[in-house]
C-alpha atoms as a printed R data frame, in Angstrom:
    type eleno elety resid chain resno      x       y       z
1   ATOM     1    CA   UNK     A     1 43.611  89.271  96.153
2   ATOM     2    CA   UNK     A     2 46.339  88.512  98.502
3   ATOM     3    CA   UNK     A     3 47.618  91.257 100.670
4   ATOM     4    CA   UNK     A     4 51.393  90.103 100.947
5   ATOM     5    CA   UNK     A     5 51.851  89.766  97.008
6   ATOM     6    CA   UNK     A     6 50.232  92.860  96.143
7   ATOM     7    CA   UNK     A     7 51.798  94.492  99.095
8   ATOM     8    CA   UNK     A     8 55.656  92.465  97.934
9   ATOM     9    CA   UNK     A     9 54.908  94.308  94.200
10  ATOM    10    CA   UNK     A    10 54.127  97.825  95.514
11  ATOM    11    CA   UNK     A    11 57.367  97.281  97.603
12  ATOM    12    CA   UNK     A    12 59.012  96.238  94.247
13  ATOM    13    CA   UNK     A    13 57.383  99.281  91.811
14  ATOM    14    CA   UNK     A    14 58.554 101.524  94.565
15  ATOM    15    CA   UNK     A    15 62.006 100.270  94.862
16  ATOM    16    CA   UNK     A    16 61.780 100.791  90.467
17  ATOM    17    CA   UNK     A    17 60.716 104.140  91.111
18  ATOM    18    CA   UNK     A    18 63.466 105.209  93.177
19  ATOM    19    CA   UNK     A    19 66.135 104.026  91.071
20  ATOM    20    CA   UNK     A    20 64.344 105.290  88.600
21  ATOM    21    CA   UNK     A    21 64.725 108.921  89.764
22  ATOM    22    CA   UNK     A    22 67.707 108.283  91.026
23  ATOM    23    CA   UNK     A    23 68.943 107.330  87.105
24  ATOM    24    CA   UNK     A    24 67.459 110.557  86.065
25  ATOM    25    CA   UNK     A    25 69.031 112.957  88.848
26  ATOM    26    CA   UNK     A    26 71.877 111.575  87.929
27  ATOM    27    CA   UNK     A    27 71.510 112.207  83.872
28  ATOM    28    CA   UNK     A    28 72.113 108.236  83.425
29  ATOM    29    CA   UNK     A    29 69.588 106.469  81.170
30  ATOM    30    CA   UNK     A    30 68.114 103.529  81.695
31  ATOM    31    CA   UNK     A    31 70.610 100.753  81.842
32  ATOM    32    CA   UNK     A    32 69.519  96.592  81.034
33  ATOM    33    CA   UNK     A    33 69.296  96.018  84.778
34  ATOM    34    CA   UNK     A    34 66.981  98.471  85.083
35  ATOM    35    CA   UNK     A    35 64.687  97.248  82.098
36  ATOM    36    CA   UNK     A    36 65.174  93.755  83.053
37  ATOM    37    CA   UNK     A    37 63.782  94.648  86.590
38  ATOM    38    CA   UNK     A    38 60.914  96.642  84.999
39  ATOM    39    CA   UNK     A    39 60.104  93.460  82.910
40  ATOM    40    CA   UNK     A    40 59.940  91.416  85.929
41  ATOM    41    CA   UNK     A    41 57.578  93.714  87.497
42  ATOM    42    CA   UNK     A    42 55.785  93.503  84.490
43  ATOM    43    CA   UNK     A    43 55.463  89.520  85.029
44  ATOM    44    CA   UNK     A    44 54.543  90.313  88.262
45  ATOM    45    CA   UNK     A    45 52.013  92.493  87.806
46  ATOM    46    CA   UNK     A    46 50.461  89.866  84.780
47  ATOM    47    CA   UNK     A    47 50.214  87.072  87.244
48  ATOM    48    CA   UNK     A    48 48.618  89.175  89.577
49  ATOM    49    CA   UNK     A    49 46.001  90.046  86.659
50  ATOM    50    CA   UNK     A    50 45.546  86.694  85.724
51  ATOM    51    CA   UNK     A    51 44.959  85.202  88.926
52  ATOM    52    CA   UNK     A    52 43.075  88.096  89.533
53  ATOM    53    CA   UNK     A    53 40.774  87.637  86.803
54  ATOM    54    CA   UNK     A    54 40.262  83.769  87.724
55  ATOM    55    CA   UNK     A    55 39.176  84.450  90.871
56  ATOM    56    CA   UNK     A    56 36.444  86.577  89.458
57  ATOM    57    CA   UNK     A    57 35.337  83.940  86.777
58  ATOM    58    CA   UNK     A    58 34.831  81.974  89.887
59  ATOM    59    CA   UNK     A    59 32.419  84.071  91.486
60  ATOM    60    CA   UNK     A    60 34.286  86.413  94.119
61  ATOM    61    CA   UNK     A    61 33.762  89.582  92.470
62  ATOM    62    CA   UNK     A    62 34.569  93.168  94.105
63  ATOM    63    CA   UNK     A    63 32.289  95.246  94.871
64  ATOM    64    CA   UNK     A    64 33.054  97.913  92.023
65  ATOM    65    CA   UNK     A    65 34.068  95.754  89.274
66  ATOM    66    CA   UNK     A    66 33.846  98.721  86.728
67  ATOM    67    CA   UNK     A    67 36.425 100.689  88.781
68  ATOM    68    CA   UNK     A    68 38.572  97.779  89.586
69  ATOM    69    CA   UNK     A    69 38.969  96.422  86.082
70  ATOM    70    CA   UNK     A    70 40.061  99.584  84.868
71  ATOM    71    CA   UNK     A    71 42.923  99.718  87.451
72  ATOM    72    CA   UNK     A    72 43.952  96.271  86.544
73  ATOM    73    CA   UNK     A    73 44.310  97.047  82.890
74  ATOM    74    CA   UNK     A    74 46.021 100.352  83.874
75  ATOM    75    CA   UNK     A    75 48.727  98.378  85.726
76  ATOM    76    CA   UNK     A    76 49.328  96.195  83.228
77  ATOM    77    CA   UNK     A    77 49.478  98.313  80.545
78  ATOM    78    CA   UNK     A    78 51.365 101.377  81.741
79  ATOM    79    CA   UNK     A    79 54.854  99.213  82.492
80  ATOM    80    CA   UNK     A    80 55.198  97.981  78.781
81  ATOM    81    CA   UNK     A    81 54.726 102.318  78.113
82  ATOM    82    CA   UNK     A    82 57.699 102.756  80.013
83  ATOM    83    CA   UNK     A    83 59.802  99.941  78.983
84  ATOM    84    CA   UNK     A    84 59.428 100.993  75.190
85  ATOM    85    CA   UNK     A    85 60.475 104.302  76.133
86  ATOM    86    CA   UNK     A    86 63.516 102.981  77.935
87  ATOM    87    CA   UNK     A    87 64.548 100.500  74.917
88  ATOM    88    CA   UNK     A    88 64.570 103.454  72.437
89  ATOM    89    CA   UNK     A    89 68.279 104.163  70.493
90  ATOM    90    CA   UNK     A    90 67.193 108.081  71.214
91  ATOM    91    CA   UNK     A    91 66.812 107.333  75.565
92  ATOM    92    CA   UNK     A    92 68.053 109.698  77.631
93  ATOM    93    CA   UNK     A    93 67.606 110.192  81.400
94  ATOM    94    CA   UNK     A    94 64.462 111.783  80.851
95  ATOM    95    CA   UNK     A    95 63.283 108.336  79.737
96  ATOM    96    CA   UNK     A    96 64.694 106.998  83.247
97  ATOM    97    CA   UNK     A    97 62.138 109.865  84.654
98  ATOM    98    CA   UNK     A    98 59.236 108.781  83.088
99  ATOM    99    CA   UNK     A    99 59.970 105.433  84.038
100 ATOM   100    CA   UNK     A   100 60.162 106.419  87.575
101 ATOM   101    CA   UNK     A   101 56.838 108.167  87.056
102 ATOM   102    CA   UNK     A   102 55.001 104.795  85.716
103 ATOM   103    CA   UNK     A   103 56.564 102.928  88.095
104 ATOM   104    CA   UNK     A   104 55.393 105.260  90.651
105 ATOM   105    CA   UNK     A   105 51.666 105.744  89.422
106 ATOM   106    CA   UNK     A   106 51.230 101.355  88.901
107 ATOM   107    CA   UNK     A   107 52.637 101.130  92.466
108 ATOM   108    CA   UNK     A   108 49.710 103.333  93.681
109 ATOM   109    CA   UNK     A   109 47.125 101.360  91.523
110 ATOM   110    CA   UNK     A   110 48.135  98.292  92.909
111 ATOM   111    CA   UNK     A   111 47.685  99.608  96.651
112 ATOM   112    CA   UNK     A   112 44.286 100.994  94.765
113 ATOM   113    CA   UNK     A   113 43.047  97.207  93.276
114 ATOM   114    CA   UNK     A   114 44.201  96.347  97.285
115 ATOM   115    CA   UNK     A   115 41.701  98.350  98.329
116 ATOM   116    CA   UNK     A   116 39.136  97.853  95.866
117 ATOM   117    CA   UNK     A   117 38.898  94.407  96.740
C-alpha cells in the first residue's frame, strides 16, 4: 500500500469526522456537501481496495491476510452505512453524529490496513 494515499484518506475521513461532529453539536443535519464529500471518500477508499486487492493477486500478500481483509471490507462497507443514514427524509443531527462516528472508526482502519501491511 502506499503510505501518502492512505495517509491523504485518513487526513480526509478525519477532516469528515470533524465536520461531522461539528454538524451534530450544532443540531444541523447532514447537508449535500457533506454527503457528497462522504461519497468521495467512499471512491477513495474503493480505489484503495481495488488496487489493494491487485496487488495481492500479484503475489505481495501481508503478513495477516485474514486480519487485513476484514479491515478492508470494513472500510468499505461502513461509509455507504452512514451515507444511507444521512440521505434518509427522517435525518436529523443525530444522523450527522453517526456519520462522524463512521467516519471516525474507517479513518482508524485505514491507519490499521497501514499497518497491517
Amino acid at each position: 500500500m502506499n503510505a501518502i494515499i492512505s495517509l491523504a484518506i485518513f487526513v480526509f475521513l478525519m477532516a469528515l469526522s470533524v465536520w461531522g461532529l461539528a454538524l451534530a453539536v450544532t443540531r444541523r443535519t447532514p447537508d449535500r456537501t457533506y454527503i457528497a464529500a462522504a461519497v468521495v471518500g467512499e471512491v477513495e477508499l474503493l480505489i484503495q481496495a481495488v488496487v489493494a486487492l491487485i496487488v495481492i493477486a500479484a503475489g505481495h500478500r501481508p503478513p495477516s491476510m485474514g486480519e487485513y481483509l476484514g479491515y478492508l471490507i470494513a472500510t468499505v462497507v461502513l461509509v455507504p452505512y452512514g451515507i444511507a443514514r444521512a440521505r434518509s427524509p427522517h435525518a436529523n443531527h443525530w444522523d450527522a453524529a453517526v456519520m462522524a462516528a463512521v467516519t471516525f472508526a474507517v479513518a482508524v482502519g485505514v491507519l490499521r490496513l497501514l499497518a497491517l501491511w
